[in-house]
PAFILO-514306 format. One record per residue (C-alpha): residue number from 1; residue in three letters; y, z, x. Coordinates in steps of 0.25 Angstrom, whole numbers. Example, Ala and Ser with C-alpha at 12.3 -4.5 7.8 and 13.67 -1.06 7.14 Angstrom:
! PAFILO-514306
+-----+------+-------+-------+-------+
! pos ! code !    py !    pz !    px !
+-----+------+-------+-------+-------+
!   1 !  ala !   -18 !    31 !    49 !
!   2 !  ser !    -4 !    29 !    55 !
+-----+------+-------+-------+-------+
//
This chain:
! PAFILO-514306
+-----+------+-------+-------+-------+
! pos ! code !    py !    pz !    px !
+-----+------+-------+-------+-------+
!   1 !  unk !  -154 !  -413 !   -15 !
!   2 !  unk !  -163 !  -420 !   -25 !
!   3 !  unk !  -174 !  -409 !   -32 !
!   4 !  unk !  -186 !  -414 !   -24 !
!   5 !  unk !  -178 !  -409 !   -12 !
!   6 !  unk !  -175 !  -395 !   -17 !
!   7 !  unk !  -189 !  -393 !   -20 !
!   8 !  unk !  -194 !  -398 !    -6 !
!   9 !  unk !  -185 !  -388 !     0 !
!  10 !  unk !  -190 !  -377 !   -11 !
!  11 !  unk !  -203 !  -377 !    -7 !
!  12 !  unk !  -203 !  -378 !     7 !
!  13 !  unk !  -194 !  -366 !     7 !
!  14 !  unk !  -204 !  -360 !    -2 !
!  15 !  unk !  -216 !  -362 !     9 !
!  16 !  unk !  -208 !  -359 !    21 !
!  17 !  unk !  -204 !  -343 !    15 !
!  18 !  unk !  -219 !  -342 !    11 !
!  19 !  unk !  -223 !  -346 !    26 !
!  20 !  unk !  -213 !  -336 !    31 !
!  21 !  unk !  -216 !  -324 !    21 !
!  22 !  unk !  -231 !  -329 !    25 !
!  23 !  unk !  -228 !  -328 !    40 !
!  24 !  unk !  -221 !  -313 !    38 !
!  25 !  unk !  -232 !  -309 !    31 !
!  26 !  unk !  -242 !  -312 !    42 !
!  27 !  unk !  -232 !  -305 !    51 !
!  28 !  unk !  -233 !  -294 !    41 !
!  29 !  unk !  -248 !  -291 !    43 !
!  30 !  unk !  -250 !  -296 !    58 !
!  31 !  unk !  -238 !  -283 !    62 !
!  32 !  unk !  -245 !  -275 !    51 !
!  33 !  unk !  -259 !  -277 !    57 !
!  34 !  unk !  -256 !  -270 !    70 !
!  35 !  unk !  -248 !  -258 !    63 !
!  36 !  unk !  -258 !  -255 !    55 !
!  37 !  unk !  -268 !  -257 !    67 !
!  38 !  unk !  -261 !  -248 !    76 !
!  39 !  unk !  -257 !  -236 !    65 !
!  40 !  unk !  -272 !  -236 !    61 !
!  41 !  unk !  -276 !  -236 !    76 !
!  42 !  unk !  -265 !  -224 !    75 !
!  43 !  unk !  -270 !  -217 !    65 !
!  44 !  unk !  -285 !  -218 !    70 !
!  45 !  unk !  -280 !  -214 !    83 !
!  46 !  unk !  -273 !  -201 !    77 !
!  47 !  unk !  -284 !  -197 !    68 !
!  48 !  unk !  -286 !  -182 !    71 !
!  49 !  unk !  -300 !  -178 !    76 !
!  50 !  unk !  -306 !  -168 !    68 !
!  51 !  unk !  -305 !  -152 !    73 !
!  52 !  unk !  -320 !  -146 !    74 !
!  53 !  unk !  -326 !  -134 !    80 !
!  54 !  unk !  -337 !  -136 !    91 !
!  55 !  unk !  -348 !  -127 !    96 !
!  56 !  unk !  -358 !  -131 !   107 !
!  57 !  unk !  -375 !  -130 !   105 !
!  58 !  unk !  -378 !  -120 !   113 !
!  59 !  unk !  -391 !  -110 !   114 !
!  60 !  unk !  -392 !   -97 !   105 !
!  61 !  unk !  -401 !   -90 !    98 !
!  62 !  unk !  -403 !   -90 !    83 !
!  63 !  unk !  -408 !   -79 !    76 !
!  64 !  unk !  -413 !   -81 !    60 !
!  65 !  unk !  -415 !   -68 !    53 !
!  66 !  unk !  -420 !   -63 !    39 !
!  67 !  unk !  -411 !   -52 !    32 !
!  68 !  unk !  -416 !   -40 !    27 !
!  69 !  unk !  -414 !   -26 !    22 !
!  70 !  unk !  -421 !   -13 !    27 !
!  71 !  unk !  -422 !     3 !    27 !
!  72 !  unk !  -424 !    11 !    40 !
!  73 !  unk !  -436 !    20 !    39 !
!  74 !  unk !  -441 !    31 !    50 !
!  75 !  unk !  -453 !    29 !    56 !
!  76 !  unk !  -465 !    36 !    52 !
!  77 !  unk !  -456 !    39 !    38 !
!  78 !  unk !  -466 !    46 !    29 !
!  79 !  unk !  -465 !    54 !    17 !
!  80 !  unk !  -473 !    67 !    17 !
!  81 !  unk !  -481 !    70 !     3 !
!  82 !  unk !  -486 !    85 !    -1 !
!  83 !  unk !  -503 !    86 !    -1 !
!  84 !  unk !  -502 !    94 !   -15 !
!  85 !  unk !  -492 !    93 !   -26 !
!  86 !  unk !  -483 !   105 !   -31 !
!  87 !  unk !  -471 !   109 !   -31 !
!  88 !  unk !  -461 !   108 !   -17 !
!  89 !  unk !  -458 !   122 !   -13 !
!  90 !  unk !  -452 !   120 !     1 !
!  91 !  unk !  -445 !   109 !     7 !
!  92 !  unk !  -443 !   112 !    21 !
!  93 !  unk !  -435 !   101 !    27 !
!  94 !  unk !  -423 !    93 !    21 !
!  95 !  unk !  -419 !    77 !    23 !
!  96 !  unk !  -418 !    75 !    38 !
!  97 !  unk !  -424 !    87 !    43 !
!  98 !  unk !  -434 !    85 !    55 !
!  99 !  unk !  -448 !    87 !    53 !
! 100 !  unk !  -460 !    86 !    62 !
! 101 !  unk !  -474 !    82 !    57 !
! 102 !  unk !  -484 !    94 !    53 !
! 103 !  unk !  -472 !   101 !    47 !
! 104 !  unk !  -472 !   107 !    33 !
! 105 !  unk !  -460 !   103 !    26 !
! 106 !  unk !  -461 !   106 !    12 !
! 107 !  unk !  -472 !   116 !     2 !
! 108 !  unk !  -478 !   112 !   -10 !
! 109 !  unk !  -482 !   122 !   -22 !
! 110 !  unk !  -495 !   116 !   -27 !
! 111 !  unk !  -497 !   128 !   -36 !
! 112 !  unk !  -497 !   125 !   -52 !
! 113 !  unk !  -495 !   135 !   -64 !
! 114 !  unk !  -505 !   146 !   -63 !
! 115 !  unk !  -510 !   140 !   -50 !
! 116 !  unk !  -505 !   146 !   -35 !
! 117 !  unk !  -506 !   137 !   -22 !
! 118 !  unk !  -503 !   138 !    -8 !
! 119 !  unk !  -491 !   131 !    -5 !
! 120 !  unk !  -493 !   118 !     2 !
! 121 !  unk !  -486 !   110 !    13 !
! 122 !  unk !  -481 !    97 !    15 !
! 123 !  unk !  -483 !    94 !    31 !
! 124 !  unk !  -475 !    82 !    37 !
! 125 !  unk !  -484 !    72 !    42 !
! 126 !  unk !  -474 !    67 !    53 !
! 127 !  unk !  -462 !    72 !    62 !
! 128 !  unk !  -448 !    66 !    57 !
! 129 !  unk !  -436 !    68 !    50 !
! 130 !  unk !  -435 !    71 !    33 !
! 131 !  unk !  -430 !    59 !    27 !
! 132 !  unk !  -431 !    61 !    14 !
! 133 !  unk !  -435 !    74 !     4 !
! 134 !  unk !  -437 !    70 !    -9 !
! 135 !  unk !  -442 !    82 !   -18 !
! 136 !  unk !  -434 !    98 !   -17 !
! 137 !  unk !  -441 !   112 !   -19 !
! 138 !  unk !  -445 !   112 !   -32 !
! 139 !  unk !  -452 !   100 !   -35 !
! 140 !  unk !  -464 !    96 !   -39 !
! 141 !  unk !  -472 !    87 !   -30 !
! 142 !  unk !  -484 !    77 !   -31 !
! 143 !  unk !  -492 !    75 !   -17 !
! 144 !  unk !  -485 !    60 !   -19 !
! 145 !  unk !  -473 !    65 !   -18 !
! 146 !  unk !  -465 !    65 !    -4 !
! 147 !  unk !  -458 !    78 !     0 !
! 148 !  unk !  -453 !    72 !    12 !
! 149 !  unk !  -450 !    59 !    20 !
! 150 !  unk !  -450 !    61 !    35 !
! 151 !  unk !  -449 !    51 !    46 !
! 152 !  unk !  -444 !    48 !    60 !
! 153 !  unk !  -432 !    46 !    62 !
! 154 !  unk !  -433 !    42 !    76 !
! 155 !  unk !  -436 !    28 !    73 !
! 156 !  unk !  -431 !    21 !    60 !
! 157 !  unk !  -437 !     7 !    55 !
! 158 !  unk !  -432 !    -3 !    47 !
! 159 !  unk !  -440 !    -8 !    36 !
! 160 !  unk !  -437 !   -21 !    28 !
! 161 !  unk !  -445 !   -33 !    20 !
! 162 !  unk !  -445 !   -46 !    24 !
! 163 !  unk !  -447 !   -56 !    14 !
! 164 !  unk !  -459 !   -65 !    14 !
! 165 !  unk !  -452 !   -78 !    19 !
! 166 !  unk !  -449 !   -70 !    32 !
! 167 !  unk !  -462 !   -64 !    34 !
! 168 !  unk !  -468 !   -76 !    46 !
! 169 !  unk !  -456 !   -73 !    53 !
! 170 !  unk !  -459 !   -58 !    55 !
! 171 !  unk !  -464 !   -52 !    67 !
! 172 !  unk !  -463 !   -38 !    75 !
! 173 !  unk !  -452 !   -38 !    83 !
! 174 !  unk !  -442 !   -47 !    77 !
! 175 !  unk !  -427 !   -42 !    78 !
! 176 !  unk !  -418 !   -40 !    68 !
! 177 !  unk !  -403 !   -33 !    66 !
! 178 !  unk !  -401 !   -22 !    56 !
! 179 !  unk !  -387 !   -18 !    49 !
! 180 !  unk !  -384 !    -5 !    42 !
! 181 !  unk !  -372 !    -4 !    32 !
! 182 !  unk !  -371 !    10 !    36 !
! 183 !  unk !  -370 !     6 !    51 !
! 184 !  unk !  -360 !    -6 !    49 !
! 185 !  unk !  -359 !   -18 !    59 !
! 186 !  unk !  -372 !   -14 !    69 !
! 187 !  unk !  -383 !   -20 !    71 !
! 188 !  unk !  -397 !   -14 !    73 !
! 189 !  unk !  -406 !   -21 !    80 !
! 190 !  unk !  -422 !   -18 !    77 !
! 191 !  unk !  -437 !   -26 !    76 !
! 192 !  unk !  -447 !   -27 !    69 !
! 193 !  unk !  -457 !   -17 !    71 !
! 194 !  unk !  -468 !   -18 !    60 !
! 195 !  unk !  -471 !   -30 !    49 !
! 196 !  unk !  -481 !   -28 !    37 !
! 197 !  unk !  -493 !   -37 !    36 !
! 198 !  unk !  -491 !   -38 !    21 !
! 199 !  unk !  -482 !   -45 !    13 !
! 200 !  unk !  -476 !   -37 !     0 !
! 201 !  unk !  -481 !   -46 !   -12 !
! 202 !  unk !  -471 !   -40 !   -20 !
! 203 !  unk !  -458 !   -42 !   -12 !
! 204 !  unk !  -465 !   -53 !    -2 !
! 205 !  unk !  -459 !   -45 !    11 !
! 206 !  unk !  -465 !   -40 !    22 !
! 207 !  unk !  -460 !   -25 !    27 !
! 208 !  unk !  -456 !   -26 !    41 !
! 209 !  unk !  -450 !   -13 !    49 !
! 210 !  unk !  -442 !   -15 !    61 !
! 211 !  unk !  -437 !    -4 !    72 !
! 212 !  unk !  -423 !    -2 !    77 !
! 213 !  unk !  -422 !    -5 !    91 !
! 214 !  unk !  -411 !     3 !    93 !
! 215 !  unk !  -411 !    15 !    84 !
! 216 !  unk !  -397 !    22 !    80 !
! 217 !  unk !  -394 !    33 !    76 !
! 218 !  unk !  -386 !    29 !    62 !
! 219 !  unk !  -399 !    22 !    57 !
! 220 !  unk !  -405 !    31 !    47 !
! 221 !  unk !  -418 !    29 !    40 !
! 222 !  unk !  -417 !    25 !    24 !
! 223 !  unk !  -404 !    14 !    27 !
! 224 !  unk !  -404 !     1 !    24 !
! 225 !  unk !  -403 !   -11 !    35 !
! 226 !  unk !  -400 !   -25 !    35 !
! 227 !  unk !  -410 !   -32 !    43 !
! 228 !  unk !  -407 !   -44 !    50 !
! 229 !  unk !  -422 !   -50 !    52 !
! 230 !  unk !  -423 !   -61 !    64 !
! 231 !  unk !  -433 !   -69 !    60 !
! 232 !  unk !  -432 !   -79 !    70 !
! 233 !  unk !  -425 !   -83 !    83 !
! 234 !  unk !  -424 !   -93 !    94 !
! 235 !  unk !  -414 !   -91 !   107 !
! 236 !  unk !  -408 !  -101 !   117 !
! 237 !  unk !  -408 !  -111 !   107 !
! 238 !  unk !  -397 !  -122 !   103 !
! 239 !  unk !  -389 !  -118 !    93 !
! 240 !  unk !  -377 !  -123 !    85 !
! 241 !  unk !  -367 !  -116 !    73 !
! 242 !  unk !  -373 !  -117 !    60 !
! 243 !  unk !  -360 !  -122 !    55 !
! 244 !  unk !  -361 !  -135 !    61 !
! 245 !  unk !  -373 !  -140 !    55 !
! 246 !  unk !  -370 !  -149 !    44 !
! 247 !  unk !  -384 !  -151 !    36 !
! 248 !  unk !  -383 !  -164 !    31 !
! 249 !  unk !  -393 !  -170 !    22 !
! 250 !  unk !  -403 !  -161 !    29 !
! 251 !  unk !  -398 !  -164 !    43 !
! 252 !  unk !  -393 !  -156 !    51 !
! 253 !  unk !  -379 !  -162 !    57 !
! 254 !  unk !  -368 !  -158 !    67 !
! 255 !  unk !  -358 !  -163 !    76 !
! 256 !  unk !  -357 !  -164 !    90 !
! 257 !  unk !  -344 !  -167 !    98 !
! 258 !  unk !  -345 !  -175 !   110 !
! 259 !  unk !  -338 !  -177 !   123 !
! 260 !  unk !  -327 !  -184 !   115 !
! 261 !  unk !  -325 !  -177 !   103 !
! 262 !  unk !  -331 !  -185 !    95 !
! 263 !  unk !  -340 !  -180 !    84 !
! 264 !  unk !  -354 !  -182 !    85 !
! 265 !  unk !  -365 !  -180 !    72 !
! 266 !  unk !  -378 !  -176 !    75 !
! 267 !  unk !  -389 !  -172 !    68 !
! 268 !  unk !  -397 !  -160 !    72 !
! 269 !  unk !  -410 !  -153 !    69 !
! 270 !  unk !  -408 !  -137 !    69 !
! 271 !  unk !  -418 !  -126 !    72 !
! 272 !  unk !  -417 !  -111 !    68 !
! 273 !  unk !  -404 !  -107 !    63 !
! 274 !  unk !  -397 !   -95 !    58 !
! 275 !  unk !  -385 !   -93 !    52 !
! 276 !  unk !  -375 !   -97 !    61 !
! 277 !  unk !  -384 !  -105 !    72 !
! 278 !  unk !  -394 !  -116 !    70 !
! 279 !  unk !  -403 !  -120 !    82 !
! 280 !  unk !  -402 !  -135 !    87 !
! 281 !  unk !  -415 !  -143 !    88 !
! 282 !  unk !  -409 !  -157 !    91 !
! 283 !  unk !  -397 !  -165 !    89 !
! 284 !  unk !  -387 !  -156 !    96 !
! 285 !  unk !  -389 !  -151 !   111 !
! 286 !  unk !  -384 !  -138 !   118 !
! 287 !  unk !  -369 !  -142 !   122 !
! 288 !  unk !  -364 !  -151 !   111 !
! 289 !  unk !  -352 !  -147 !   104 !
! 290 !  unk !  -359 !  -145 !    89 !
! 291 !  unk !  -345 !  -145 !    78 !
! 292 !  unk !  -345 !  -132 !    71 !
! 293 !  unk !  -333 !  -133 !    63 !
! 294 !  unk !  -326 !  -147 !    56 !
! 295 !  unk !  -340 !  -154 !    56 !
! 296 !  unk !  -340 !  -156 !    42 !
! 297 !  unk !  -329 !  -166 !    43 !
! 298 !  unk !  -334 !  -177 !    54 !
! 299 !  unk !  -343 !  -189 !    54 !
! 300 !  unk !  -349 !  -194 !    67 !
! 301 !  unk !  -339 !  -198 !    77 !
! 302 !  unk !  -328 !  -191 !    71 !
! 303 !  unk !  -316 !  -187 !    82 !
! 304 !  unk !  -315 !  -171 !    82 !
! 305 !  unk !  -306 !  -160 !    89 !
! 306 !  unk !  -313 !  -149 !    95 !
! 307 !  unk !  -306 !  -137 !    89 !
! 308 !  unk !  -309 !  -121 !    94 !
+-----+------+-------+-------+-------+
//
């Protein structure tokens, strides 16, 4: 075989293994393609819905309140002042003594060095109960200085301030829940029952009192309350968890769960709210399943698991 030949032969055999490495490797990507196909089609198929935490629009009542500190006070709590100065010669009742009004409850000693006066009496100008007595036998008073606070203890007030920015939502008769430390884990209920038509330029309150409308017997007068002022109120309205807002670019968003379990973005406009409801306006409607928990992590159209 001459050299021609053998290079003939060569090459031919050169372009038939590159047809056939060729044809494998066509082979190669025509089987590939469907494997590939089928285990993405498997793996979108198995992606796991995410879990979330469902709670339908239904109607409530919101309730948005101011809070406030306050002190009990008797009623018709006054302090009773001697007509003369002198020296305090009688005190006649003690700190939580009873008292009606016309009584004399102490004797003042107007006399001065050299000079002899009838002694003279300080008079109650009301019925109640001693609630304070600052000054003992002995001392020397002014006609502004108060032997005696008296009041009835039949019905206790509450007073407190209310700070300017609250003052137009004010009005007689407005609800409100008090707490004492002393009396832990109850709740009082009272109203309001007077409102001062001038505003304190210095602190820029108003001084409200309210009335308890249950009295109790462990309420005293002189302690201190927690006052939760409601200020404004709406019933039988739609309402939805606060926790499921997401406030996005200053739109309000949630998600909604339809028939299918797929998840749904709305945006929503919101009415009154406190601090665990907001009212619904539009966007949402009594009966849809609003997510309350896992919403931070969908987009629209996401697959989800409703989990209890």
């Amino acid at each position: 075989m001459n050299k021609s030949k053998i290079i003939t032969i060569a090459i031919i055999s050169l372009i038939v293994l590159f047809a056939v490495l060729i044809a494998f490797n066509l082979l190669g990507i025509k089987i590939a393609e469907p494997e590939a196909a089928a285990q993405g089609a498997r793996g979108h198929s198995s992606r796991s819905a995410t879990a979330v935490r469902v709670t339908p629009v239904s109607n409530g009542t919101i309730e948005r309140s101011v809070i406030l500190n306050g002190e009990i006070l008797a009623r018709n709590q006054v302090t009773v002042f001697p007509t003369v100065g002198g020296r305090l010669v009688q005190a006649r009742l003690g700190i939580g003594e009873r008292v009606n009004r016309g009584d004399v409850i102490a004797m003042i000693d107007p006399s001065r060095p050299g000079e002899v006066y009838a002694l003279s009496p300080v008079i109650s100008p009301v019925s109640g109960t001693v609630l304070n007595a600052s000054f003992s036998v002995g001392d020397t008073l002014t006609t502004q200085s108060g032997v005696y606070v008296v009041g009835d203890l039949s019905t206790l007030l509450v007073e407190t301030h209310v700070p300017e920015r609250f003052v137009a939502s004010v009005r007689l008769g407005m609800r409100a829940a008090m707490r004492f430390e002393a009396i832990g884990g109850e709740s009082f209920d009272a109203e309001v029952t007077e409102i001062s038509p001038v505003l304190d330029p210095v602190s820029r309150t108003i001084r409200i009192r309210l009335r308890f409308l249950r009295p109790d017997q462990r309420i005293k007068a002189g302690m201190f309350a927690t006052i939760s002022l409601v200020t404004d109120r709406k019933v039988d309205i739609p309402v939805i968890p606060r926790v499921s807002v997401i406030n996005t670019y200053g739109s309000w968003i949630v998600f909604i769960v339809d028939e299918n379990n797929i998840a749904r973005r709305r945006e929503v406009t919101m009415g009154i709210d406190n601090e665990d409801y907001f009212e619904v306006l539009s966007g949402a409607a009594l009966g849809d399943n609003i997510v309350s928990a896992g919403q931070n992590f969908l987009s629209d159209g996401d697959l989800v698991r409703i989990v209890e």
